[in-house]
Each structure stands twice: as structure tokens, then as C-alpha cells.
HTML snippet that shows the backbone in 3Dmol.js (N, CA, C, O; Angstrom):
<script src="https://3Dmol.org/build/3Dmol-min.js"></script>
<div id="view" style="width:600px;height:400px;position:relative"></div>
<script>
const pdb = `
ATOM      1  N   UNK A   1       0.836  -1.165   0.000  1.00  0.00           N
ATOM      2  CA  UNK A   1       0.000   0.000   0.000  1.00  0.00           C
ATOM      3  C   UNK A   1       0.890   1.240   0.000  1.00  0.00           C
ATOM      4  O   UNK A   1       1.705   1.525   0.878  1.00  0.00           O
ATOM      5  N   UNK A   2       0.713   1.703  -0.732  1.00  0.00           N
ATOM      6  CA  UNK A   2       1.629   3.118  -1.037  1.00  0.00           C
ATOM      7  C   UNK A   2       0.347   4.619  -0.586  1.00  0.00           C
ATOM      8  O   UNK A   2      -0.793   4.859  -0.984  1.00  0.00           O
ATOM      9  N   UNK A   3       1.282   5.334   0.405  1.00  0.00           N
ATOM     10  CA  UNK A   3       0.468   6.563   1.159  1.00  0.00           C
ATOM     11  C   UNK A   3       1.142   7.693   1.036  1.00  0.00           C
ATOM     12  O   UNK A   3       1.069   8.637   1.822  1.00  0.00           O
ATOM     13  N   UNK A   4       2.014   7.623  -0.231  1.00  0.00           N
ATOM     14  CA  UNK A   4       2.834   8.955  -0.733  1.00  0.00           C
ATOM     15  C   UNK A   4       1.450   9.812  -1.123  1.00  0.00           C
ATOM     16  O   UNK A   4       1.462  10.977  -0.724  1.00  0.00           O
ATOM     17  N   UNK A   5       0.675   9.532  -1.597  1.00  0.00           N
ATOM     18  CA  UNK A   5      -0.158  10.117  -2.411  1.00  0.00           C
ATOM     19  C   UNK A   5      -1.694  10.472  -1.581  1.00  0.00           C
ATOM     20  O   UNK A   5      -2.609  11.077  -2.139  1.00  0.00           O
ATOM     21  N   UNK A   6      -1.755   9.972  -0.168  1.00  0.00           N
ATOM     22  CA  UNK A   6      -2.409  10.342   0.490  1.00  0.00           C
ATOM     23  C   UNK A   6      -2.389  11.415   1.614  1.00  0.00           C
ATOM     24  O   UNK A   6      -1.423  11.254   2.360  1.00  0.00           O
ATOM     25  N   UNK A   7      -3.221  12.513   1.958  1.00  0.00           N
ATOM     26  CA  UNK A   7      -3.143  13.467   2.208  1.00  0.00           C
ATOM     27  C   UNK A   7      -3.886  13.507   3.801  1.00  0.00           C
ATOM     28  O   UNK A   7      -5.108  13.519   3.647  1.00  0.00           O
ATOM     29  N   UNK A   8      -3.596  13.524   4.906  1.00  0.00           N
ATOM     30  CA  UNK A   8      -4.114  13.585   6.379  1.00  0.00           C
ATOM     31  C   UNK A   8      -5.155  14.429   6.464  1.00  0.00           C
ATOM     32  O   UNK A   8      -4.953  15.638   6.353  1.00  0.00           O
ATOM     33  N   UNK A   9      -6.324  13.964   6.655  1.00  0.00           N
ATOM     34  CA  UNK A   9      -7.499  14.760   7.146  1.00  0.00           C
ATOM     35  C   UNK A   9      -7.725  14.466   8.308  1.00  0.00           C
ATOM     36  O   UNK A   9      -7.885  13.378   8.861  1.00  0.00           O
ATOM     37  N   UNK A  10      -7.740  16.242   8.930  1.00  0.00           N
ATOM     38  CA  UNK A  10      -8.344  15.872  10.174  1.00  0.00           C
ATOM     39  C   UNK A  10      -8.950  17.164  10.420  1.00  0.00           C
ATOM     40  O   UNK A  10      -8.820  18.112   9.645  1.00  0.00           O
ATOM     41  N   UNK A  11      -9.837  17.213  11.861  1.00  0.00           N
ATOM     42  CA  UNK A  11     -11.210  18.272  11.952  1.00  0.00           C
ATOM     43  C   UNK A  11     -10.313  18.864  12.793  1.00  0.00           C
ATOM     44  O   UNK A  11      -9.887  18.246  13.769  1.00  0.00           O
ATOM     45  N   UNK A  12      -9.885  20.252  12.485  1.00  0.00           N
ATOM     46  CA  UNK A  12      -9.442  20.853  13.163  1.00  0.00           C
ATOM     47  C   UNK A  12     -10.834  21.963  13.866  1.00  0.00           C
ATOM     48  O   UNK A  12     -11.950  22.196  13.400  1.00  0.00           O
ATOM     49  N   UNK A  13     -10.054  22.543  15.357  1.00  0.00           N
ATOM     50  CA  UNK A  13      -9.193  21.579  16.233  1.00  0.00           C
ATOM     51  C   UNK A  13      -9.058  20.270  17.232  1.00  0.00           C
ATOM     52  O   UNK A  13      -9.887  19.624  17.872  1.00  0.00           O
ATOM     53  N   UNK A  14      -7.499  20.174  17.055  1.00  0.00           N
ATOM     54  CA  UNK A  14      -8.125  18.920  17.511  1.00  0.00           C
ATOM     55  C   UNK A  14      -6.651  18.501  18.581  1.00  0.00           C
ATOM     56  O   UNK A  14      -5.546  19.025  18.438  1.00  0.00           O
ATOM     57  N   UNK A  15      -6.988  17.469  19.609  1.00  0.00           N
ATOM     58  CA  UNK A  15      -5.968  17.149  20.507  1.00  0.00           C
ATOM     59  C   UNK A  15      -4.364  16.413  19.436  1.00  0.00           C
ATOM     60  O   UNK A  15      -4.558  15.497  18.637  1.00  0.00           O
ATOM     61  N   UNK A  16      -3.264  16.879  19.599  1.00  0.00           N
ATOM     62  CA  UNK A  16      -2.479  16.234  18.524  1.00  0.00           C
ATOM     63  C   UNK A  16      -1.081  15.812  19.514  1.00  0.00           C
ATOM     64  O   UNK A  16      -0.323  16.642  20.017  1.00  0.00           O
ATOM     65  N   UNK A  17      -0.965  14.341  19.642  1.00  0.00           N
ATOM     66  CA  UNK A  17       0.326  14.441  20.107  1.00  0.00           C
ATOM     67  C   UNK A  17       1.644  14.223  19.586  1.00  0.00           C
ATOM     68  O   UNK A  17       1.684  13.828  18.421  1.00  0.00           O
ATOM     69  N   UNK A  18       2.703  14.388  20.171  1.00  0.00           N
ATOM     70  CA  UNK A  18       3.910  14.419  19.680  1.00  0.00           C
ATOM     71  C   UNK A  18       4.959  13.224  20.214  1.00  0.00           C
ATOM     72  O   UNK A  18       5.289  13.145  21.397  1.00  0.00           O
ATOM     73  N   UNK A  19       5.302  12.562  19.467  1.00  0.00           N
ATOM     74  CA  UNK A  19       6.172  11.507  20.339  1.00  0.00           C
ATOM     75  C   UNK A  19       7.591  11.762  20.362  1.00  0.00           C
ATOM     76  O   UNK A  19       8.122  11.244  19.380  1.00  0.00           O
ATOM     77  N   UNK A  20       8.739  12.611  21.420  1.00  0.00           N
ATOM     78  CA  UNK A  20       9.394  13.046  21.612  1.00  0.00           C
ATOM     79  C   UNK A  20      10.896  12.535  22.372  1.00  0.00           C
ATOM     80  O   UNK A  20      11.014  12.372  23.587  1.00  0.00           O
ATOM     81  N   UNK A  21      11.833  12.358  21.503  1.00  0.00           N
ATOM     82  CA  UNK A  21      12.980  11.626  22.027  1.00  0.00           C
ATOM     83  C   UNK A  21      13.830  12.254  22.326  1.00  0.00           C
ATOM     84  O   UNK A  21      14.454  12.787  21.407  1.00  0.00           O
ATOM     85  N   UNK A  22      14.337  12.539  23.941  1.00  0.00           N
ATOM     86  CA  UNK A  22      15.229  13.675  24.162  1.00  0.00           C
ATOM     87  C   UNK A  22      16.235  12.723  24.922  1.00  0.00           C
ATOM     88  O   UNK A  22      15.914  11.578  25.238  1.00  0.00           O
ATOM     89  N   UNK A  23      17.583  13.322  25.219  1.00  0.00           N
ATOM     90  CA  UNK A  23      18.914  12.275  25.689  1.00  0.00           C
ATOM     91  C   UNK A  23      18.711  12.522  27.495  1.00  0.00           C
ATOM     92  O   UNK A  23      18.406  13.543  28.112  1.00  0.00           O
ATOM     93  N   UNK A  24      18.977  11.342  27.907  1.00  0.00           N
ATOM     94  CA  UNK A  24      18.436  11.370  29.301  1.00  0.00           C
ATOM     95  C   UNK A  24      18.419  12.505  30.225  1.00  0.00           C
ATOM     96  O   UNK A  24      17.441  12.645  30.959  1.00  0.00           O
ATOM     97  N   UNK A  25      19.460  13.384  30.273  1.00  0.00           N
ATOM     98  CA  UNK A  25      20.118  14.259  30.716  1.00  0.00           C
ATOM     99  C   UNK A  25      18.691  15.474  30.753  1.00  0.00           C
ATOM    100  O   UNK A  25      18.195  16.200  31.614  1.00  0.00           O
ATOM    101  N   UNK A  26      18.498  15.257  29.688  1.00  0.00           N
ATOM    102  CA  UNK A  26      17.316  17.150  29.234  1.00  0.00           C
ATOM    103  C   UNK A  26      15.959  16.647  29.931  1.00  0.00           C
ATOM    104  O   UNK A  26      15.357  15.601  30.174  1.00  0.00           O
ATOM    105  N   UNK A  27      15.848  18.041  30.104  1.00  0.00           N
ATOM    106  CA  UNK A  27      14.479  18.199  30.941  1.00  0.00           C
ATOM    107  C   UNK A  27      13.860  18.323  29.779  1.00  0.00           C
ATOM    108  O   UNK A  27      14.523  18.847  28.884  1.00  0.00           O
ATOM    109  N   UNK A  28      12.716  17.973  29.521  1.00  0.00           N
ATOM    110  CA  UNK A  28      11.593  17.988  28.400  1.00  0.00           C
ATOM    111  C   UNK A  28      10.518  18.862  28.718  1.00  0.00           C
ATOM    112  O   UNK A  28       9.777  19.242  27.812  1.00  0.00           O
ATOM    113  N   UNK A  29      10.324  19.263  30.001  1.00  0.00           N
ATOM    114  CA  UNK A  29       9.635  20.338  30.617  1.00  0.00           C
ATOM    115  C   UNK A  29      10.213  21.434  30.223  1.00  0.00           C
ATOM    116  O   UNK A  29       9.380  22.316  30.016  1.00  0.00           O
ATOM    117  N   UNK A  30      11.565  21.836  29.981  1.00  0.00           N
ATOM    118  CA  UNK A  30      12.146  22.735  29.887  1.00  0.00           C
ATOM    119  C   UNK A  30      11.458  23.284  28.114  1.00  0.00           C
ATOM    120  O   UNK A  30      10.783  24.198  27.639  1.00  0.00           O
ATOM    121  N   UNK A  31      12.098  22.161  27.703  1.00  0.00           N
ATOM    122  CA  UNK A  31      11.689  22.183  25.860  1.00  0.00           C
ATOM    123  C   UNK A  31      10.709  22.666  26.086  1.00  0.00           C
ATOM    124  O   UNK A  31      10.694  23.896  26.048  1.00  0.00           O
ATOM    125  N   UNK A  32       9.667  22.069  26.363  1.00  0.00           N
ATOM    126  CA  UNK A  32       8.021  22.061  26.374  1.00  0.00           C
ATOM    127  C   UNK A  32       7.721  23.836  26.795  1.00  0.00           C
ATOM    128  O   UNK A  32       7.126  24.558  25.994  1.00  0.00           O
ATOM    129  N   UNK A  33       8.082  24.213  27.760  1.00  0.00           N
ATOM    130  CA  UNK A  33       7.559  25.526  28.235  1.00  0.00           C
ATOM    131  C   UNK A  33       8.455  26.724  27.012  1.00  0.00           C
ATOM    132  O   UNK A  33       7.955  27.758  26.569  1.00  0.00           O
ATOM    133  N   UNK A  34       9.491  26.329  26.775  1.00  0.00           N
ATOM    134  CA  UNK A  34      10.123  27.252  25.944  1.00  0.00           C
ATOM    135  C   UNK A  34       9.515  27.507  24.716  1.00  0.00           C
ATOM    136  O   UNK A  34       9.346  28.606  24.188  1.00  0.00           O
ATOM    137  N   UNK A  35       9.071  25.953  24.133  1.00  0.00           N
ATOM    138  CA  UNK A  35       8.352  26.365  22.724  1.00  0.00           C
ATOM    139  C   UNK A  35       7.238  26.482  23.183  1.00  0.00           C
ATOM    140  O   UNK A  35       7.058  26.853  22.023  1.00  0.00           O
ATOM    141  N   UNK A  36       5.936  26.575  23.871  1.00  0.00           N
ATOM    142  CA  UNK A  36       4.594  26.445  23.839  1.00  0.00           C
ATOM    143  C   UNK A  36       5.065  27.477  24.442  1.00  0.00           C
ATOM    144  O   UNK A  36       6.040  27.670  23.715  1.00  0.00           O
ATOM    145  N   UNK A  37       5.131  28.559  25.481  1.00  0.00           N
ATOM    146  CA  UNK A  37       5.000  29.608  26.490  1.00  0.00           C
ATOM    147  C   UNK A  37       4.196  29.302  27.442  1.00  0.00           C
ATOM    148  O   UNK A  37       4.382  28.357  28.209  1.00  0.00           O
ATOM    149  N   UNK A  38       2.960  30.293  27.485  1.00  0.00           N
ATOM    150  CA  UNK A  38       1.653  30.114  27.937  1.00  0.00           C
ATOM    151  C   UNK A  38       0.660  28.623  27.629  1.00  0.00           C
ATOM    152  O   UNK A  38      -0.012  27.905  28.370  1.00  0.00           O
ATOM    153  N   UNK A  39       0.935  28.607  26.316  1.00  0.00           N
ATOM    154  CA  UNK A  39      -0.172  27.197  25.264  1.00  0.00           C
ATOM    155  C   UNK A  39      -0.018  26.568  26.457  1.00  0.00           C
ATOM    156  O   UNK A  39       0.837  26.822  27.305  1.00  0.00           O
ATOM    157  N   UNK A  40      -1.208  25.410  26.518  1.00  0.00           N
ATOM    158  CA  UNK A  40      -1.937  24.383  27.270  1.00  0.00           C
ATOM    159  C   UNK A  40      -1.248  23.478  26.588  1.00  0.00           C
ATOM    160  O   UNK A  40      -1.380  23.490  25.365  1.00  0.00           O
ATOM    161  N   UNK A  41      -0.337  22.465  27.219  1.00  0.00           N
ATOM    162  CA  UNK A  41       0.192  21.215  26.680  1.00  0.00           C
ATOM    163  C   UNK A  41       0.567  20.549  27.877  1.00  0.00           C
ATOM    164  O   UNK A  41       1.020  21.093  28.884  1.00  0.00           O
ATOM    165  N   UNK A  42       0.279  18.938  27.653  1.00  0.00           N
ATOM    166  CA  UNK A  42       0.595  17.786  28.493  1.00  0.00           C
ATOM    167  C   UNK A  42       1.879  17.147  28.287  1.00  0.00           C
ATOM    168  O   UNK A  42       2.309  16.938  27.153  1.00  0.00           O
ATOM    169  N   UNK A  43       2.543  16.809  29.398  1.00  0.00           N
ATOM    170  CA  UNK A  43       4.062  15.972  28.988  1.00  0.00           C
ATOM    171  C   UNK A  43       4.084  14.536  29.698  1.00  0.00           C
ATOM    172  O   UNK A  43       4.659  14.448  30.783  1.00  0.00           O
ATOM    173  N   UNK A  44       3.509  13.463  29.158  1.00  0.00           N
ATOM    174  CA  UNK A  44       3.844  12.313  29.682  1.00  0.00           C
ATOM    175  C   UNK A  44       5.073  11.721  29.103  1.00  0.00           C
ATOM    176  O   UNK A  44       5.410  11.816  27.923  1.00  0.00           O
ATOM    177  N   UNK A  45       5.899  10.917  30.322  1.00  0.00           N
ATOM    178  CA  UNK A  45       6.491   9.716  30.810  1.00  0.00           C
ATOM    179  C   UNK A  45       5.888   8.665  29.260  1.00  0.00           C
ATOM    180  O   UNK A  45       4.816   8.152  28.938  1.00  0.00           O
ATOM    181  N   UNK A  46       7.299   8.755  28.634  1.00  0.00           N
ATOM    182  CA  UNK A  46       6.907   6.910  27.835  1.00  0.00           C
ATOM    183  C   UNK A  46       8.098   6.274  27.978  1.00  0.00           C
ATOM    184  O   UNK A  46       8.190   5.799  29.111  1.00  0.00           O
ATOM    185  N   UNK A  47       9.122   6.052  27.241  1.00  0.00           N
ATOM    186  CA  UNK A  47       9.709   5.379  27.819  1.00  0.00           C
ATOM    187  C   UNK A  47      10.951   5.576  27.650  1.00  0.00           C
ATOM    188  O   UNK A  47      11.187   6.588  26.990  1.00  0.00           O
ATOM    189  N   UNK A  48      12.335   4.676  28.183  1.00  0.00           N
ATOM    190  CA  UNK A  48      13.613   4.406  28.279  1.00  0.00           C
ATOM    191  C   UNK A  48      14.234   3.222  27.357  1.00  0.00           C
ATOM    192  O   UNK A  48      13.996   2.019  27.465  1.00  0.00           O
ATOM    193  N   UNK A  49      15.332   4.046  26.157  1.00  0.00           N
ATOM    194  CA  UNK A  49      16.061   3.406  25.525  1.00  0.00           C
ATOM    195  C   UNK A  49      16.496   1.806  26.531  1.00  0.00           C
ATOM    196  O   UNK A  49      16.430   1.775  27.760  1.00  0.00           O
ATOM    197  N   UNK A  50      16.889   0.701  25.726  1.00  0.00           N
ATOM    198  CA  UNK A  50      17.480  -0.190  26.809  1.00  0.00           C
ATOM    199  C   UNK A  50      18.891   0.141  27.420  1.00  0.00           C
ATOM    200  O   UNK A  50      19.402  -0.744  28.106  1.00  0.00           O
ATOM    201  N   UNK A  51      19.548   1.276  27.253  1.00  0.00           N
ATOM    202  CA  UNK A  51      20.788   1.836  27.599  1.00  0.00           C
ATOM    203  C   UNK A  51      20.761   2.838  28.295  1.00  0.00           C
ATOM    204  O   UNK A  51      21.801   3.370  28.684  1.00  0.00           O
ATOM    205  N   UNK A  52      19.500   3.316  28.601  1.00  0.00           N
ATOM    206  CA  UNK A  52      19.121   4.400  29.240  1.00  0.00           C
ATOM    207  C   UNK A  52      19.911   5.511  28.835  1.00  0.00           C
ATOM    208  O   UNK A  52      20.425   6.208  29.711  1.00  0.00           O
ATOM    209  N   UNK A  53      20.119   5.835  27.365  1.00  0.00           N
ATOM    210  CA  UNK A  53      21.058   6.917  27.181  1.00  0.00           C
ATOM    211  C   UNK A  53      20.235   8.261  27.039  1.00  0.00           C
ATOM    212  O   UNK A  53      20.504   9.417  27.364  1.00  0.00           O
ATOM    213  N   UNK A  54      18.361   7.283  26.007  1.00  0.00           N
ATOM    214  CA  UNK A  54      16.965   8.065  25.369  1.00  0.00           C
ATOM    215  C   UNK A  54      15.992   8.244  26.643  1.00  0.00           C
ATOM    216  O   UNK A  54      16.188   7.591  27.668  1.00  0.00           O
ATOM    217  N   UNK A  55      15.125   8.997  26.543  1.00  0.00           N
ATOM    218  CA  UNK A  55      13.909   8.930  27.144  1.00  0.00           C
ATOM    219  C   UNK A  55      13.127   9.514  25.779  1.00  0.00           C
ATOM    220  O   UNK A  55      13.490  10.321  24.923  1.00  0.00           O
ATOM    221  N   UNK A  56      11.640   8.591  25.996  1.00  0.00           N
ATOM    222  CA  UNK A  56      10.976   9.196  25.100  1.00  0.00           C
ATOM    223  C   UNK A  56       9.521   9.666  26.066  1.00  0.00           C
ATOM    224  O   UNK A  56       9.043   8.991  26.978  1.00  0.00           O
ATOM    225  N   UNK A  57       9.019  10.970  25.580  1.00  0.00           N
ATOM    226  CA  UNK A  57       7.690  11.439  26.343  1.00  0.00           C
ATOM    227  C   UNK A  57       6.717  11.898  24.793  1.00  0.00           C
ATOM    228  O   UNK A  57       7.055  12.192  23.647  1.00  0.00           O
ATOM    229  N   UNK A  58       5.575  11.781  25.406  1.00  0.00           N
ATOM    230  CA  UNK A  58       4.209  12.139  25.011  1.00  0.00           C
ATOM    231  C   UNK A  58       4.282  13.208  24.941  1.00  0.00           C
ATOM    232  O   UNK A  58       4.685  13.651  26.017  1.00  0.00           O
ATOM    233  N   UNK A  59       4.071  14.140  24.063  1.00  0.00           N
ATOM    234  CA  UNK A  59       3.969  15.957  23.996  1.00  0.00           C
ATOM    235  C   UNK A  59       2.239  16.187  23.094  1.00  0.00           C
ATOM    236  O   UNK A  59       1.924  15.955  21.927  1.00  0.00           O
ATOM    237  N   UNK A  60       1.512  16.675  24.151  1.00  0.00           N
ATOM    238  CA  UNK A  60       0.446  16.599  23.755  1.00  0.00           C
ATOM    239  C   UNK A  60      -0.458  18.386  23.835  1.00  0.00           C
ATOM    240  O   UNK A  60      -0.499  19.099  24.838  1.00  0.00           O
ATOM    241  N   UNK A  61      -0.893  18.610  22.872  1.00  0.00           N
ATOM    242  CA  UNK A  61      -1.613  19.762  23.058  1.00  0.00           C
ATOM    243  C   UNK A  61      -2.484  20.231  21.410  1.00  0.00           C
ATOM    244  O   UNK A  61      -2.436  19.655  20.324  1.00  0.00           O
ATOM    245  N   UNK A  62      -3.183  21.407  21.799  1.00  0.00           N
ATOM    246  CA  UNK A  62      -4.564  21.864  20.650  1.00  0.00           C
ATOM    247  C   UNK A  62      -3.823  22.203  19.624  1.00  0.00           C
ATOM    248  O   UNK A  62      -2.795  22.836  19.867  1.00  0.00           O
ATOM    249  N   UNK A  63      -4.118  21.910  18.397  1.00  0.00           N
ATOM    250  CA  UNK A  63      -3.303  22.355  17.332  1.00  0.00           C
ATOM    251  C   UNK A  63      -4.651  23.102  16.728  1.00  0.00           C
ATOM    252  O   UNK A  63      -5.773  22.630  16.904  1.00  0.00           O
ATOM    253  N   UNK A  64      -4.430  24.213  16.061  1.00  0.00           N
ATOM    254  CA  UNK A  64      -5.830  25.054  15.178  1.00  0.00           C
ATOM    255  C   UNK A  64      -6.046  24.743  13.773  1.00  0.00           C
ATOM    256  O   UNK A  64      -7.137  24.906  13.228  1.00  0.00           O
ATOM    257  N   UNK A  65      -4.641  24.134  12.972  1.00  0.00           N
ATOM    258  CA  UNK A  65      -4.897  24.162  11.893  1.00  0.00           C
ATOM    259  C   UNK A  65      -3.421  23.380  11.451  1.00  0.00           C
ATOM    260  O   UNK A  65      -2.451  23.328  12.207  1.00  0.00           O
ATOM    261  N   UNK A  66      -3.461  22.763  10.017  1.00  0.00           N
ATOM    262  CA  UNK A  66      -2.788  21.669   9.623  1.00  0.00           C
ATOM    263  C   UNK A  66      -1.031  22.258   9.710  1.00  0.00           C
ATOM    264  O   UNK A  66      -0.035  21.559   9.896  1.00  0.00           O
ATOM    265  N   UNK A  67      -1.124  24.220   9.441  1.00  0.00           N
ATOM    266  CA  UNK A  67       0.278  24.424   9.626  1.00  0.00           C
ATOM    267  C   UNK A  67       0.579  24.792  11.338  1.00  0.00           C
ATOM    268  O   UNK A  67       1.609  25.096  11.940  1.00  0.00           O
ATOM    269  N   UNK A  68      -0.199  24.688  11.576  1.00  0.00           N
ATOM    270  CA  UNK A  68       0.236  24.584  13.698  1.00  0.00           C
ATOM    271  C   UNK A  68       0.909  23.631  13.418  1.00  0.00           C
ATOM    272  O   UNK A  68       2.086  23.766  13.085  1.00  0.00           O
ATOM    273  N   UNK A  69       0.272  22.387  13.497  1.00  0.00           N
ATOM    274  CA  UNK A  69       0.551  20.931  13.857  1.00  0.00           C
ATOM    275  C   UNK A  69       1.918  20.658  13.239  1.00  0.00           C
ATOM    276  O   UNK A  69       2.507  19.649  13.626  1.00  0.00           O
ATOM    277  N   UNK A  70       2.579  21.556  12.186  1.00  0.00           N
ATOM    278  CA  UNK A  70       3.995  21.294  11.186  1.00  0.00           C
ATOM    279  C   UNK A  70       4.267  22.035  11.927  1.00  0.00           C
ATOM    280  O   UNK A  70       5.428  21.715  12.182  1.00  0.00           O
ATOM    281  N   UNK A  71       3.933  23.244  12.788  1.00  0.00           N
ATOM    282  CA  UNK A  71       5.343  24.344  13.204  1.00  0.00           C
ATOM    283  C   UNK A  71       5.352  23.591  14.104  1.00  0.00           C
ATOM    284  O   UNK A  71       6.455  23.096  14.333  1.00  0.00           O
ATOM    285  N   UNK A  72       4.600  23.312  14.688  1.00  0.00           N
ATOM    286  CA  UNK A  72       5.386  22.442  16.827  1.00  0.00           C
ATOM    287  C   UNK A  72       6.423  21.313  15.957  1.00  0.00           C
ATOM    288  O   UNK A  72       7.642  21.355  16.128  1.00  0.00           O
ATOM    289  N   UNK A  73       5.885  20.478  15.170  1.00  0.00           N
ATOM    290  CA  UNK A  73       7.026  19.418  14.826  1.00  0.00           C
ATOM    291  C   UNK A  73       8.386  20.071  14.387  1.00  0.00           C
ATOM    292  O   UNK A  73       9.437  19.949  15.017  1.00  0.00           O
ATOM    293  N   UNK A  74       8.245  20.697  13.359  1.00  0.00           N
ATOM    294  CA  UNK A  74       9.505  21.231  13.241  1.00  0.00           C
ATOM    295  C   UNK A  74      10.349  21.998  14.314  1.00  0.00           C
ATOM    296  O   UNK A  74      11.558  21.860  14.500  1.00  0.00           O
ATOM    297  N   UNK A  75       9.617  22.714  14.893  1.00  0.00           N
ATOM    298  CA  UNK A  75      10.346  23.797  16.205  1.00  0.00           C
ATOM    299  C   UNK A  75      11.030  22.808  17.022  1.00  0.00           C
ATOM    300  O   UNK A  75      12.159  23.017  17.464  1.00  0.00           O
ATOM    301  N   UNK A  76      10.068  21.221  17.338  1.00  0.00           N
ATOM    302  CA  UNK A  76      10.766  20.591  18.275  1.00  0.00           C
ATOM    303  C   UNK A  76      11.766  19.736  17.674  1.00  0.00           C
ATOM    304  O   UNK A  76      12.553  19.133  18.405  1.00  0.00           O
ATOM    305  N   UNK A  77      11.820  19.613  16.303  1.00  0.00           N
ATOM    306  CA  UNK A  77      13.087  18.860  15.326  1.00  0.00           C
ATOM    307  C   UNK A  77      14.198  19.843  15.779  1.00  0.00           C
ATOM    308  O   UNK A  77      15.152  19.339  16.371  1.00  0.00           O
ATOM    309  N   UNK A  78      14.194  21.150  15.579  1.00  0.00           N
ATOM    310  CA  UNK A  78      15.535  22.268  15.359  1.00  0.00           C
ATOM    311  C   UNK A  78      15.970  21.868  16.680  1.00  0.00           C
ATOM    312  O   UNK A  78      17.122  21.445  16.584  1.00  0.00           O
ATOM    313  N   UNK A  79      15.435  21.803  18.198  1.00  0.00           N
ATOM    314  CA  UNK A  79      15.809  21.933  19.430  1.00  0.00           C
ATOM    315  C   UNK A  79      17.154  20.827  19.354  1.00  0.00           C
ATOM    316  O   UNK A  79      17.035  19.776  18.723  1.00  0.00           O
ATOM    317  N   UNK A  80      18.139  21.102  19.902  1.00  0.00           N
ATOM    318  CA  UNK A  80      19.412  20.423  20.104  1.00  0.00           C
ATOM    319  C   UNK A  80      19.354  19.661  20.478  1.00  0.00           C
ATOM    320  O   UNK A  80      19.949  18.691  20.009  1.00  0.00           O
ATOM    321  N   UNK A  81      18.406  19.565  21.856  1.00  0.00           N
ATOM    322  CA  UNK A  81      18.586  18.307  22.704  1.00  0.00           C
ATOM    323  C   UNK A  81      17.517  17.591  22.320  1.00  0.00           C
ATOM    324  O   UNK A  81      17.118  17.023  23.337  1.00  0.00           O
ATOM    325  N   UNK A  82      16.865  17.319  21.447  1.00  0.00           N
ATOM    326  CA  UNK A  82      15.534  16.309  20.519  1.00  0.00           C
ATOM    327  C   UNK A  82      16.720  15.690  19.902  1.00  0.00           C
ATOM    328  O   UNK A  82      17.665  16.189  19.289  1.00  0.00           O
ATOM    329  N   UNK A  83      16.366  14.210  20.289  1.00  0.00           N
ATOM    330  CA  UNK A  83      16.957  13.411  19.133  1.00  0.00           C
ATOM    331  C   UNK A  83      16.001  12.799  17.897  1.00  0.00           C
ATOM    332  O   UNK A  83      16.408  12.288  16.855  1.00  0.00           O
ATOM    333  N   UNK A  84      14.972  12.948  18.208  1.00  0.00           N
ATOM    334  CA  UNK A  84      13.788  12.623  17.377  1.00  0.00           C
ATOM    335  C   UNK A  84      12.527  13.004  17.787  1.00  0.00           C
ATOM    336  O   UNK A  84      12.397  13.454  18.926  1.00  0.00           O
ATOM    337  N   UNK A  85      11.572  12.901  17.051  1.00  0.00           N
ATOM    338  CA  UNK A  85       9.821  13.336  16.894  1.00  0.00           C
ATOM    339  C   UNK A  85       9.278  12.926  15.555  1.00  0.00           C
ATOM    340  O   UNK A  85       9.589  13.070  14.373  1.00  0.00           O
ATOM    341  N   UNK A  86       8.249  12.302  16.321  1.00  0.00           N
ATOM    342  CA  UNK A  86       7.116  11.513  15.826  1.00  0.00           C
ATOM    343  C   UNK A  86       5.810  11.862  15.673  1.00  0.00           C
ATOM    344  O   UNK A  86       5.000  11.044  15.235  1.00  0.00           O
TER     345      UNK A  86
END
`;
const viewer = $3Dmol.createViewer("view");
viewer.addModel(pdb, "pdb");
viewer.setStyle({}, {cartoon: {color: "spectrum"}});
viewer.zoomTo();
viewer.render();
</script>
């Protein structure tokens, strides 16, 4: 099944989360308040690389429209201490 050619619909707004891989060391609270400010967003606990070098957390909050939902991903790609997002 090929989904190059398919396009994400969704009813904005709507709850959107982020699956967020930062190196054990970084506070993800920190990330989180720096890019959102004020914005309403949740930070859960998921989980630990088997080397415990990763932690990965839940980054959850309202997105308004399809280019929100691309700026939080990207903003949290540029951050140094993100090793990945999902």
C-alpha cells in the first residue's frame, strides 16, 4: 500500500500528540515551556532506551490548523537536545 499520495485529514481543532525523544540528561519540561510559552500542553512519561542513554515522552496539546501541527514538529526537530519526533 503506497500513502505517498495520500493526504491527512483531520477536523481541526483537535488534541495532537507528539512523540518526543530527548537524551536522558534534558528536561523535556524545559523544551516544552520554551516552545509552547503560555499554550496548554501535556508531557507524559513513555519510555527508556534499553541503555538508558533516550527517554521518550508524550507531547500533547490543541493544534488550530494543519500548519500549527507542522510548526510544533519542526520547532521541536531544530531543538538540540531532541533526538527525534514523531
Amino acid at each position: 500500500m503506497n500513502l505517498n499520495d495520500k493526504k491527512l485529514e483531520l477536523e481541526y481543532p483537535c488534541n495532537w500528540d507528539y512523540k518526543v525523544i530527548v537524551h536522558k540528561e534534558c528536561d523535556i519540561h524545559d523544551i516544552a515551556k520554551c516552545l509552547f510559552g503560555e499554550r496548554e500542553h501535556k508531557v507524559t512519561k513513555s519510555k527508556k532506551s534499553k541503555g538508558d542513554k533516550y527517554r521518550s515522552y508524550n507531547v500533547s496539546t490543541l493544534v488550530h490548523n494543519d500548519d500549527d501541527r507542522k510548526e510544533i514538529f519542526e520547532q521541536l526537530k531544530k531543538d538540540e537536545n531532541v533526538k527525534m519526533v514523531l
